[in-house]
Every structure is written in C-alpha cells, then in structure tokens.
N, C-alpha and C positions, 0 to 999 in steps of 0.2 A: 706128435703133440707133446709139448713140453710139462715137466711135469714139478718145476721149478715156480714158485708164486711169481714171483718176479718174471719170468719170463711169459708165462699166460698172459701178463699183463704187458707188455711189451707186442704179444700178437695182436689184441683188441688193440688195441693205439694206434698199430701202425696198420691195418684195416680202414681205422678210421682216415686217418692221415691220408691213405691212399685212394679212397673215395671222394673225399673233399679237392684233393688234387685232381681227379677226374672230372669232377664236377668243374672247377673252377677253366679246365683246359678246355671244356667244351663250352663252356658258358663265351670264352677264348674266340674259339673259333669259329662259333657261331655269330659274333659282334662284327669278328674279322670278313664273314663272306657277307653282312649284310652291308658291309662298306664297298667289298666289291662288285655286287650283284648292283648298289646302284651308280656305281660309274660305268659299269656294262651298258645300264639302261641312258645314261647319260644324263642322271635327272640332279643338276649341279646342288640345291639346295637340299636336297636327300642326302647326297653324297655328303654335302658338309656338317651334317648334322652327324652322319656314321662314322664321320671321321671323327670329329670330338669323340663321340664315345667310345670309338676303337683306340685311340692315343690312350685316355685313361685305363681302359679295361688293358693293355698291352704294360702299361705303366706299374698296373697294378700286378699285375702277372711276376712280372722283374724284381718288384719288390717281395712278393711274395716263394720267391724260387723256384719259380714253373718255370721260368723263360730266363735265360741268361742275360747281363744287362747288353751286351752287344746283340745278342739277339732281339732286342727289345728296339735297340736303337734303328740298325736293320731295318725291322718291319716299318716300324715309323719313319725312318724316309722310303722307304719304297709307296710305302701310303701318301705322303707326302707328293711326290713325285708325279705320283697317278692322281691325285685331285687336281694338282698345278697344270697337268695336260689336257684334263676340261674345258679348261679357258679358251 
C-alpha cells in the first residue's frame, strides 16, 4: 500500500478507471452477441436494428480506448458483411 498522498490517490482512480472500462467492454459485448444471436435466428429486421446499435456502441468503444480504431473498423465490416449475407 502506498503511503505517498498522491499515490493513494492515483490507486482509487485508477480502480475506478478500471471498472468503468469493464463495464463499458461488457456492455461491448453484450450488444455485439445480441447482433449475432439474431442473424443465427435469421430474423432480418432484428438484425438491423442490432446492427445500428452495435456500430455505435463499437464506435463508441474506439473513441473511448477500449477498442483500437482498426479493431473497431474490423468488427464493423465483419458485422456488416454478415447482415449483407441475410439477403
């Protein structure tokens, strides 16, 4: 345990920091399997409602430095990809 003011406070921060990050990655990947669960089920107008919201939630991931911006790009055309094979 640090016994420096400054770095006490540097441990609560970065606790929080890492919570909220966790939070935000499962909120993440939770959006991401509700998009694929329904192109599993093949239900096209589900799907593209999961899709919008999975572009932004991945969008916003990137912007926030969860998700590297290639990695962001990535997912969104794979996403992309697999709505367009619905058809």
């Amino acid at each position: 345990m640090p016994n420096i003011k400054s770095a006490k406070k540097r441990v609560k921060v970065n606790a929080v920091k890492a919570l909220n990050n966790q939070m935000a990655k499962s909120e993440l990947k939770t959006t991401l399997k509700k998009f694929d669960s329904a192109v599993v089920a093949g239900n096209r107008e589900e799907a593209t409602a999961a899709y919008k919201a999975a572009v932004v939630a991945v969008d916003k991931a990137a912007v926030k430095g969860i998700l590297h911006k290639n990695n962001a790009a990535r997912k969104k055309s794979s996403m992309t990809l697999k709505l367009n094979a619905m058809a």
